[in-house]
DSSP file (Angstrom, degrees, kcal/mol; ACC not computed):
  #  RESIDUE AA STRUCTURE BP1 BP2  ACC     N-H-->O    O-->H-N    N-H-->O    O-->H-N    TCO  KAPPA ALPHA  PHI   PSI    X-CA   Y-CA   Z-CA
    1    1 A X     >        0   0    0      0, 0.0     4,-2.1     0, 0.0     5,-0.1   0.000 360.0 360.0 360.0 -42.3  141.7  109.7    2.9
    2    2 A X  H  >  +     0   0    0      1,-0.2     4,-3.7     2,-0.2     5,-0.1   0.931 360.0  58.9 -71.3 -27.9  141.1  107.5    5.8
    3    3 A X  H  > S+     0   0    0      2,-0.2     4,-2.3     3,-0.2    -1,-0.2   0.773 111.3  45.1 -69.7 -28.6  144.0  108.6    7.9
    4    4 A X  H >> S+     0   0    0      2,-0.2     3,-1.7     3,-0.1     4,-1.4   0.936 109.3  51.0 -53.8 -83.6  142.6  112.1    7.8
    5    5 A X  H 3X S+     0   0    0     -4,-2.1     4,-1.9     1,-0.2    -2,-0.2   0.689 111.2  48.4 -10.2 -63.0  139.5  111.0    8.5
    6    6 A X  H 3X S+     0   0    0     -4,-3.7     4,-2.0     2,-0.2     5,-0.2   0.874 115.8  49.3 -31.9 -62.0  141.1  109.1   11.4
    7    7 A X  H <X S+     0   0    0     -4,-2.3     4,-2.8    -3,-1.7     5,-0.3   0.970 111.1  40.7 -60.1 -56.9  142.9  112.4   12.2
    8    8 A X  H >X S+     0   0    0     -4,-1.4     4,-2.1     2,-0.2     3,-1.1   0.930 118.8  53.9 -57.4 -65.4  139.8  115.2   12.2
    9    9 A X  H >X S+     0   0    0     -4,-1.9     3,-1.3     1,-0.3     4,-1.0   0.789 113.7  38.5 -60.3 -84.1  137.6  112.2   14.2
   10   10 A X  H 3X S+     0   0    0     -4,-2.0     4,-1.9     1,-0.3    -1,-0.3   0.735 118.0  54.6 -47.8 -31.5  140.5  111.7   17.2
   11   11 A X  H <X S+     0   0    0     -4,-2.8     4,-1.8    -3,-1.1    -1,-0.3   0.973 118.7  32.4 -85.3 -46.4  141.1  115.9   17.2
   12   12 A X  H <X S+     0   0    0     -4,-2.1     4,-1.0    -3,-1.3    -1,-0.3   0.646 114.4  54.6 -92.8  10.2  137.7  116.5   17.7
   13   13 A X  H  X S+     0   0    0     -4,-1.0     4,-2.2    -5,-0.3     3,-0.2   0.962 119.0  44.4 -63.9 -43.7  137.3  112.9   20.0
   14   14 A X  H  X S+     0   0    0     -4,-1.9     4,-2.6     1,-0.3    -2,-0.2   0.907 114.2  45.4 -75.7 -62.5  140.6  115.2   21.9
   15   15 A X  H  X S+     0   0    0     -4,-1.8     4,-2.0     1,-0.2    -1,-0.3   0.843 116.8  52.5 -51.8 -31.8  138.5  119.2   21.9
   16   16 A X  H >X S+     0   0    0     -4,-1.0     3,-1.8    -3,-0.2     4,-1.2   0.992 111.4  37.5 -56.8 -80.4  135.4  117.2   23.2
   17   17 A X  H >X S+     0   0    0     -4,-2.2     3,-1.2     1,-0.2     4,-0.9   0.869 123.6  45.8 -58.7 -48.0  137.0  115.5   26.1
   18   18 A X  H 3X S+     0   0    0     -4,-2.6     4,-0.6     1,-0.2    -1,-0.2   0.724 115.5  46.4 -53.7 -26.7  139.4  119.1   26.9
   19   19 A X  H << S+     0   0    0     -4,-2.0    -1,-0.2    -3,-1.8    -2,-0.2   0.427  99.6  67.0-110.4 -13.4  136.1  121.6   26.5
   20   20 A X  H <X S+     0   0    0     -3,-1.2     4,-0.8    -4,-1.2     3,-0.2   0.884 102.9  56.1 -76.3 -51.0  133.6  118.8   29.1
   21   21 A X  H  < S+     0   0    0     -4,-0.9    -2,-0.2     1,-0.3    -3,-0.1   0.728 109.6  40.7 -58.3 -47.3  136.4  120.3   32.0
   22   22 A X  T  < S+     0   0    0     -4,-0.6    -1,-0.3     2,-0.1     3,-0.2   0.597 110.7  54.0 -91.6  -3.8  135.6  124.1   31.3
   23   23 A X  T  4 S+     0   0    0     -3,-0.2    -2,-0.2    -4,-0.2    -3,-0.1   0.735 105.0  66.6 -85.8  -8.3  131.6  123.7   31.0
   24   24 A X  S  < S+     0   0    0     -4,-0.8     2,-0.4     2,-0.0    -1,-0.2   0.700  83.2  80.7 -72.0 -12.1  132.1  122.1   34.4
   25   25 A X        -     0   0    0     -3,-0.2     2,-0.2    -4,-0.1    -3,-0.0  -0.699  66.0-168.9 -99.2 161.4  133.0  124.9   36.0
   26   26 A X        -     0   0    0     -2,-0.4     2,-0.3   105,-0.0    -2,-0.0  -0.418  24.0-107.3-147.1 176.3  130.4  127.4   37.2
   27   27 A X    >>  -     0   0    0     -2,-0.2     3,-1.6   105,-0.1     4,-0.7  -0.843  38.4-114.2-141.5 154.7  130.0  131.1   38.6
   28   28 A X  H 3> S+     0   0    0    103,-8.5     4,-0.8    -2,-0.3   104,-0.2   0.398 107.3  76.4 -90.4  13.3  129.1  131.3   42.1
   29   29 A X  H 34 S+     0   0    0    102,-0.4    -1,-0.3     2,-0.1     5,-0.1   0.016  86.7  63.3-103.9  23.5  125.6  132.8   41.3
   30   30 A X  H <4 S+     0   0    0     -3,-1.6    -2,-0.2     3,-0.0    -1,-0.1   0.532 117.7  26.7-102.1 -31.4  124.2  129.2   40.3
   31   31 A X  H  < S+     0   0    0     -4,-0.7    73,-1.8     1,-0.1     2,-0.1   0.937 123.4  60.0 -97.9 -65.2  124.7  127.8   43.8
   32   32 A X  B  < S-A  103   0A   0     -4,-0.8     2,-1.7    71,-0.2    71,-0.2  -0.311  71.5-129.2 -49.9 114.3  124.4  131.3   45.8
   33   33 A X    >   +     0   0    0     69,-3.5     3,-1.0    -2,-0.1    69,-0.3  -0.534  25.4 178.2-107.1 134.5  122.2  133.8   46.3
   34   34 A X  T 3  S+     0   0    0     -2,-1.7    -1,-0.1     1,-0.3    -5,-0.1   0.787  70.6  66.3 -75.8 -15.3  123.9  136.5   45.6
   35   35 A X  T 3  S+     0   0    0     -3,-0.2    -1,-0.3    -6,-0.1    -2,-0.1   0.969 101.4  53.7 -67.7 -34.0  121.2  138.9   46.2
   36   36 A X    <   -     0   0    0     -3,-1.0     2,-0.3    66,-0.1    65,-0.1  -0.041  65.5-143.1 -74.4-170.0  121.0  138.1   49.7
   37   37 A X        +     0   0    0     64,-0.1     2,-0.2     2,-0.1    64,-0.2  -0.878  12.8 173.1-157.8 148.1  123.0  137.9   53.1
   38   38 A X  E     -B  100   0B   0     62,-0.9    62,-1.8    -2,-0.3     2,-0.4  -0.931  11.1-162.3-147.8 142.2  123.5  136.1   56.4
   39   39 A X  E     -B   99   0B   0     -2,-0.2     2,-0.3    60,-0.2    60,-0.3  -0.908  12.0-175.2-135.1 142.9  125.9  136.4   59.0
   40   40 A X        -     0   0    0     58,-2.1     2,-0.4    -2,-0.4    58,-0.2  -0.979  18.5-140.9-141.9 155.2  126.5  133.5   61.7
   41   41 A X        +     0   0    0     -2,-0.3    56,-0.2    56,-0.2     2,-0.2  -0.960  46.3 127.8-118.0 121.3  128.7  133.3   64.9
   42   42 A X  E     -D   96   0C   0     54,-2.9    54,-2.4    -2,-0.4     2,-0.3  -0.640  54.3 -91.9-143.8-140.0  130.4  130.0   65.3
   43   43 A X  E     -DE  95  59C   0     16,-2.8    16,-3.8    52,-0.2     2,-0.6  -0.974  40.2-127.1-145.3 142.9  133.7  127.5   66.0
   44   44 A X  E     - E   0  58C   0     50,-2.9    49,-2.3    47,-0.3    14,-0.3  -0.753  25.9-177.0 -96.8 125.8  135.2  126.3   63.2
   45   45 A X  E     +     0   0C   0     12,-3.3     2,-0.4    -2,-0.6    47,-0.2   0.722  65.3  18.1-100.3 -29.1  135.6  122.6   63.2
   46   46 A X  E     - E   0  57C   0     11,-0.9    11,-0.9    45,-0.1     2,-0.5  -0.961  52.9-160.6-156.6 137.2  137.6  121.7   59.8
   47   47 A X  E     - E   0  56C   0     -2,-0.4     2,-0.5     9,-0.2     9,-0.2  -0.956  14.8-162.3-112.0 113.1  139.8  123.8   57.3
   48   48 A X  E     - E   0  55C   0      7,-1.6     7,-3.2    -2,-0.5     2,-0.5  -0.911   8.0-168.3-121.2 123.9  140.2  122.2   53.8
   49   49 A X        +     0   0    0     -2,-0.5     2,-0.3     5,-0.2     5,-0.2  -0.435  44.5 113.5-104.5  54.9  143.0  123.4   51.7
   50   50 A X        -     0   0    0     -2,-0.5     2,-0.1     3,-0.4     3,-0.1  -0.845  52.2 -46.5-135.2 176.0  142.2  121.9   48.6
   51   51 A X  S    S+     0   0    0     -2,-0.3    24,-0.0     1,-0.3    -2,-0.0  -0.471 103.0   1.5-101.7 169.1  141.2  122.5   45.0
   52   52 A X  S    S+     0   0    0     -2,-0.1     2,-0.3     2,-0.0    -1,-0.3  -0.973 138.4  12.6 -78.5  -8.8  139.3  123.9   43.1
   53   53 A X        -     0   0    0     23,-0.1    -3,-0.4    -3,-0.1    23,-0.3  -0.997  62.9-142.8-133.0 148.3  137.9  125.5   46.5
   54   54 A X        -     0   0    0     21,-1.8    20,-0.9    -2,-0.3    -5,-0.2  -0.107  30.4-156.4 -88.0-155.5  139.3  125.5   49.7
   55   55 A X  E     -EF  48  73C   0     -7,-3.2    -7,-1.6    18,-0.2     2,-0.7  -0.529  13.9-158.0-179.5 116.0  136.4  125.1   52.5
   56   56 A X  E     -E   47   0C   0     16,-2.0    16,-0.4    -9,-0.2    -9,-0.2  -0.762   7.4-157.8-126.3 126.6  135.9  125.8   55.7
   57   57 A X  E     -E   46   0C   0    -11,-0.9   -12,-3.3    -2,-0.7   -11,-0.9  -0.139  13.6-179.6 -83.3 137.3  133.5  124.3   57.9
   58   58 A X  E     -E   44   0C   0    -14,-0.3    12,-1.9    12,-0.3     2,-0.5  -0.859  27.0-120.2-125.6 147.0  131.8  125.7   61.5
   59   59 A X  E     +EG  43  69C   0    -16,-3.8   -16,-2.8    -2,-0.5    10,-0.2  -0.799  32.9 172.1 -82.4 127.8  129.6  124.9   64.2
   60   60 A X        -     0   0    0      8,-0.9   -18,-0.1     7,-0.6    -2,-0.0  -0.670  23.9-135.7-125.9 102.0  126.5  127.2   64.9
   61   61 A X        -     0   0    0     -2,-0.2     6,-0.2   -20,-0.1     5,-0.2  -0.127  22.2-141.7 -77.5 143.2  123.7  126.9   67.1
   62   62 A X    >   -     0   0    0      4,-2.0     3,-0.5     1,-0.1    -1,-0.1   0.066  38.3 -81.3 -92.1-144.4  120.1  127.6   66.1
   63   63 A X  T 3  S+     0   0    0      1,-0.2    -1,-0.1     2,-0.1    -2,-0.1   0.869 124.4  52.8 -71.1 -29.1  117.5  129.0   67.4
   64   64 A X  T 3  S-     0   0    0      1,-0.1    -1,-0.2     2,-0.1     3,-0.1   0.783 122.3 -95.0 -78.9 -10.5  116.3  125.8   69.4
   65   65 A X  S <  S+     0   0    0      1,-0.5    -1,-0.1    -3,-0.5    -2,-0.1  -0.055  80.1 148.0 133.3 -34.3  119.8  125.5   71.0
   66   66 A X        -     0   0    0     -5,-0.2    -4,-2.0    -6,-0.0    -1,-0.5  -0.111  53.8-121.0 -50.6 148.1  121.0  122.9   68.3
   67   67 A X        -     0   0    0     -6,-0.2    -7,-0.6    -3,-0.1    -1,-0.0   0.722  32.1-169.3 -49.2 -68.3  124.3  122.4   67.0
   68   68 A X        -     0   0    0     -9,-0.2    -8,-0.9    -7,-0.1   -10,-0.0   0.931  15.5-137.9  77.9  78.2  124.3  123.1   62.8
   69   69 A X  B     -G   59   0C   0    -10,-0.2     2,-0.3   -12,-0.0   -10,-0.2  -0.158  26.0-171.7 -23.5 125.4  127.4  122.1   60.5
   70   70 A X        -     0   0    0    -12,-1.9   -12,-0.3    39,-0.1     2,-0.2  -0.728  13.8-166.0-116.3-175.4  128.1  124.7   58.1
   71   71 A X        -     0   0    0     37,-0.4    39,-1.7    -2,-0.3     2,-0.6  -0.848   1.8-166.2-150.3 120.5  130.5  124.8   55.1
   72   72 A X  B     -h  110   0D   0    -16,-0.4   -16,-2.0    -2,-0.2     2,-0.4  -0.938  17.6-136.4-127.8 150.8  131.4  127.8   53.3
   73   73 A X  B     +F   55   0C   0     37,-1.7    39,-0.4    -2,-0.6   -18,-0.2  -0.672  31.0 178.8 -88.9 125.8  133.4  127.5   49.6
   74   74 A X        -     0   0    0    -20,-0.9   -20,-0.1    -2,-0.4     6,-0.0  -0.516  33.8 -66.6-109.4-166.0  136.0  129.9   49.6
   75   75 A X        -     0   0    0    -22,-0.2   -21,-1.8    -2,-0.2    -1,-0.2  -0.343  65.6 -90.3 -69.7 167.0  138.9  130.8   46.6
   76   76 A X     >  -     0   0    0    -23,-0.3     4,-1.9   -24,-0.2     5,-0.3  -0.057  34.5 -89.0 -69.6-175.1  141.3  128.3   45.9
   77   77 A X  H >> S+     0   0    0      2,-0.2     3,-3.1     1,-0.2     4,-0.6   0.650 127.5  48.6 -44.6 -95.3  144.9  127.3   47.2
   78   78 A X  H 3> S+     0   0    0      1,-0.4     4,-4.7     2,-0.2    -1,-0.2   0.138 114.1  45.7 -36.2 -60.1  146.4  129.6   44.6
   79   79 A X  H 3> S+     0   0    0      2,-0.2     4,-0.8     1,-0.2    -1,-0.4   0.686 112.7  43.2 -60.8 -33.4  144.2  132.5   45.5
   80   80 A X  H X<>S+     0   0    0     -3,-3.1     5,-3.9    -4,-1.9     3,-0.7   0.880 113.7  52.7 -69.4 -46.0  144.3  132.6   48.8
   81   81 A X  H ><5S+     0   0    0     -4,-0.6     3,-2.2    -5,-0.3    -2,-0.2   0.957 111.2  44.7 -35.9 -77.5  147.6  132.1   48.7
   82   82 A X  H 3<5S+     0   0    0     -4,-4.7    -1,-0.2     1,-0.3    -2,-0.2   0.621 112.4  53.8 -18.8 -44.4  148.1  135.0   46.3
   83   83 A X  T <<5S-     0   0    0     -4,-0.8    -1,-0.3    -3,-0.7    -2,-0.2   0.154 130.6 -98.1-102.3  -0.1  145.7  137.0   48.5
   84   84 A X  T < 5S+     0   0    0     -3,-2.2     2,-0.4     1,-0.3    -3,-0.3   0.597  78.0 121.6  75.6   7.6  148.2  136.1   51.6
   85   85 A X      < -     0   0    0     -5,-3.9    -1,-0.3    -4,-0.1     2,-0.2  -0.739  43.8-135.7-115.1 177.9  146.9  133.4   53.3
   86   86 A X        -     0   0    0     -2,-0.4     3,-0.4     4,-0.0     4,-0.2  -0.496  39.5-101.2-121.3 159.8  148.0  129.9   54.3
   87   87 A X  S    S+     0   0    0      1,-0.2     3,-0.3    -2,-0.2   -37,-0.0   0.848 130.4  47.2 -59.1 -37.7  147.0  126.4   54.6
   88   88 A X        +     0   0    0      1,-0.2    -1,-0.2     3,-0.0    -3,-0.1   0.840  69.1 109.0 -79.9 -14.4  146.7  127.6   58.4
   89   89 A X  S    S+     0   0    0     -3,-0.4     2,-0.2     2,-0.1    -1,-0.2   0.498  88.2  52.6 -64.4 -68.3  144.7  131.1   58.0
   90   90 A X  S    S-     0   0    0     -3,-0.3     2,-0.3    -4,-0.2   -43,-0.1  -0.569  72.4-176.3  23.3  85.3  142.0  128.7   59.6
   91   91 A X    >   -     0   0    0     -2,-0.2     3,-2.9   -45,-0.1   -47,-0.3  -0.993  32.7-104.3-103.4 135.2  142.1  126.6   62.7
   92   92 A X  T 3  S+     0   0    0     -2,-0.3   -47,-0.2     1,-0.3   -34,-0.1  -0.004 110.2  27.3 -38.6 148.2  140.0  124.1   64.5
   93   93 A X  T 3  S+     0   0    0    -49,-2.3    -1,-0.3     1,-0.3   -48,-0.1   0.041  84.8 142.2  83.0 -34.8  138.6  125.8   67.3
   94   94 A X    <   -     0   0    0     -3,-2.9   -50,-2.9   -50,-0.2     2,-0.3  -0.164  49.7-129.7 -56.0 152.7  138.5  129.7   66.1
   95   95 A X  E     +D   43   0C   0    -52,-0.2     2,-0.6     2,-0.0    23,-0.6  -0.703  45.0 162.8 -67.1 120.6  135.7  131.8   67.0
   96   96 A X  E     -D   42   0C   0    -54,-2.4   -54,-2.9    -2,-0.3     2,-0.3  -0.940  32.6-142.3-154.0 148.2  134.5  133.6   63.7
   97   97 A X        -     0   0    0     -2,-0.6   -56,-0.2   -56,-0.2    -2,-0.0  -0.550  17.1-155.6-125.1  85.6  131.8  135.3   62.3
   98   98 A X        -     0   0    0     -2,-0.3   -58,-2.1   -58,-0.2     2,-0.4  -0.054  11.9-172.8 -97.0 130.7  130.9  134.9   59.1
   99   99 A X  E     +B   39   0B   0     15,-2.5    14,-1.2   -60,-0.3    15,-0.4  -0.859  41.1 114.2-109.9 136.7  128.8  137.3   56.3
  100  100 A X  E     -BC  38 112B   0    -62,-1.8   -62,-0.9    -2,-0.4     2,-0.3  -0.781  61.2 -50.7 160.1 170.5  127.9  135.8   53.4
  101  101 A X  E     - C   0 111B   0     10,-2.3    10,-2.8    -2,-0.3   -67,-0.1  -0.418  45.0-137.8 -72.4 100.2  126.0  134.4   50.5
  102  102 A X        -     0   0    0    -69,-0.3   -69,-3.5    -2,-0.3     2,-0.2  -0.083  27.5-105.3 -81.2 172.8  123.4  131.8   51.5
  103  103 A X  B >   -A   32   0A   0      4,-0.4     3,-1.9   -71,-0.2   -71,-0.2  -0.543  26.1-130.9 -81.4 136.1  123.1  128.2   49.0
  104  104 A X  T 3  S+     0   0    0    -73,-1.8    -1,-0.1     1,-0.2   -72,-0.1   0.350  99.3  71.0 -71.6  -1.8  119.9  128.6   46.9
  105  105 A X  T 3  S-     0   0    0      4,-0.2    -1,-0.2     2,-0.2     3,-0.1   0.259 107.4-118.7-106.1  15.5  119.0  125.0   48.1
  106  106 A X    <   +     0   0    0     -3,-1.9    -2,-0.1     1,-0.2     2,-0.1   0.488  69.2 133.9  85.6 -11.0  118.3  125.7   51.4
  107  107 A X  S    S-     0   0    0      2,-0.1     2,-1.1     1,-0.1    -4,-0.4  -0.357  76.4 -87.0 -94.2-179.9  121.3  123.4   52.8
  108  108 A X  S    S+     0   0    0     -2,-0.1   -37,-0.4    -3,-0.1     2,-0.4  -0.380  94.5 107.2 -79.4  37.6  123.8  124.4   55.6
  109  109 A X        +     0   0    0     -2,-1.1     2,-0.4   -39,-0.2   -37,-0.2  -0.943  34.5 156.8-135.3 116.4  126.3  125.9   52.8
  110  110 A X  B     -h   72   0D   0    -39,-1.7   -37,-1.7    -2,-0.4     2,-0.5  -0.874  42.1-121.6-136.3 169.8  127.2  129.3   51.8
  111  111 A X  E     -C  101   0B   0    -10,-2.8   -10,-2.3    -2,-0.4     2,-0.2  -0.894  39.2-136.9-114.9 123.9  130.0  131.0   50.1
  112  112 A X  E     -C  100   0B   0     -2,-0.5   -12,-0.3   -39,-0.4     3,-0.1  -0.633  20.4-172.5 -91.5 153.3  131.4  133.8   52.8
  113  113 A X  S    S+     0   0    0    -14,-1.2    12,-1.4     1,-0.5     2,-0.3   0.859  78.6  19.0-121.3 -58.7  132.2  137.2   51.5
  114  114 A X  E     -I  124   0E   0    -15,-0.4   -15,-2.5    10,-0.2    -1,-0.5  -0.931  64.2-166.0-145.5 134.3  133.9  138.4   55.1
  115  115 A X  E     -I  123   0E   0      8,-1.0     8,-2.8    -2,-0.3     2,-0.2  -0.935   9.1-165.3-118.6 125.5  135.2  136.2   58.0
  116  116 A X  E     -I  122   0E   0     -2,-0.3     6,-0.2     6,-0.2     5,-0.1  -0.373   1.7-157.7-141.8  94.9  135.9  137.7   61.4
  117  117 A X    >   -     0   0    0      4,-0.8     3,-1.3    -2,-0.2   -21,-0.2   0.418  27.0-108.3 -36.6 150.2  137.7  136.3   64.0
  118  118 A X  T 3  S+     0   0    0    -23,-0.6    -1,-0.1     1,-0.3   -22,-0.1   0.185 106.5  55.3-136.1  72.8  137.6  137.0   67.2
  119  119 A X  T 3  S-     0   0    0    -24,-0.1    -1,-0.3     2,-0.1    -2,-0.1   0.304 125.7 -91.5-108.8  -2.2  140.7  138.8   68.3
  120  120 A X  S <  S+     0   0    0     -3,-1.3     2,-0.2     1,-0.2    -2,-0.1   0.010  84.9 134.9 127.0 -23.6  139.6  141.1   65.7
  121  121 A X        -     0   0    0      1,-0.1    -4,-0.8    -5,-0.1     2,-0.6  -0.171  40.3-145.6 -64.0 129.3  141.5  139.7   62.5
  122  122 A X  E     -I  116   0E   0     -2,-0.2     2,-0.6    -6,-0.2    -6,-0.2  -0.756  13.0-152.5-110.4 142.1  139.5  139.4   59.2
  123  123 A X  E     -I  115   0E   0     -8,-2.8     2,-1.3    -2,-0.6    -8,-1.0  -0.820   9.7-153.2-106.2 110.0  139.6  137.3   56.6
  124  124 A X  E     -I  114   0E   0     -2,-0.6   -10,-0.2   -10,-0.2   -11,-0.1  -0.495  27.6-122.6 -88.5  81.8  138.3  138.7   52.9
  125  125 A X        -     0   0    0    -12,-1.4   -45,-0.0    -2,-1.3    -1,-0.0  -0.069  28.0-155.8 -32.9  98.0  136.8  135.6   50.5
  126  126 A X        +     0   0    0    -50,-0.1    -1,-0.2   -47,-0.0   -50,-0.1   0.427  37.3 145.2 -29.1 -28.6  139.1  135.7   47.1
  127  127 A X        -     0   0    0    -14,-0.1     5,-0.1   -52,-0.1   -52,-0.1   0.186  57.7-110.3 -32.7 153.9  137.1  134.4   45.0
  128  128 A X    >>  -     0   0    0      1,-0.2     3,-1.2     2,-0.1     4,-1.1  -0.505  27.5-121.2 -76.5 175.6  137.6  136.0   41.6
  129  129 A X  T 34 S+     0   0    0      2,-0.2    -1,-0.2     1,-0.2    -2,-0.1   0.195 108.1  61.1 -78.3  20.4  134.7  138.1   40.7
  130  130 A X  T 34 S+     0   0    0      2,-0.1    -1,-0.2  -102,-0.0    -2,-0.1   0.306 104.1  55.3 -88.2 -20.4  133.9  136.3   37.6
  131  131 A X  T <4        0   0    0     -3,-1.2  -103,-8.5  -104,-0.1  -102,-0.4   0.716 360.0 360.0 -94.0 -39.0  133.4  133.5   39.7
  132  132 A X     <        0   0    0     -4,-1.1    -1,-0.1  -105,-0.2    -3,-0.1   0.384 360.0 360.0 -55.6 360.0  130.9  135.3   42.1
């Protein structure tokens, strides 16, 4: 009797700790608002190719002349990957101009729907839609 006991207690210690890892994850209409859009022209200062999003960050100036860090969350490796792109897809320095979903807290962060460089090339945000 106890060694069951023992057993059901550690199998649900086990579903607990496995099932805390999927409520963490989140749809991109808690951080975003999806209902809107904003486009900025900047220079992209840092490309980060890591999970669960990659992210790439830009310079913009605002209205007073100022400088402004951005960040926008794009899909992961896997998905971009999948989608065709590379760890390089990205570089410090590009020109780009970015459409996309500003952060519902008001900070310098947004998740970009459409990236467009400027020799012309464009870059299409992967996320899945389940995620947006």
């Amino acid at each position: 009797m106890k060694r069951t006991l023992l057993t059901v207690v550690f199998a649900a210690a086990v579903a607990l700790l496995l099932s805390a890892s999927m409520l963490a994850h989140h749809g991109s209409g808690i951080s975003y608002d999806m209902s809107k859009s904003i486009t900025l022209t900047g220079t992209v200062t840092e490309f980060v190719w890591s999970n669960p999003h990659c992210q790439v960050f830009f310079d913009v100036k605002d209205a007073k002349g100022n400088v402004v860090n951005w960040g926008g969350e794009l899909g992961s490796p896997t998905v971009l990957r999948n989608a065709g792109y590379d760890r390089n897809v990205f570089k410090a320095g590009d020109k780009i101009t970015v459409t996309g979903r500003p952060s519902k807290s008001d900070s310098t962060v947004m998740l970009p729907v459409k990236v467009v460089f400027a020799d012309g090339r464009q870059f299409s945000n992967t996320i899945p839609a389940g995620d947006r």
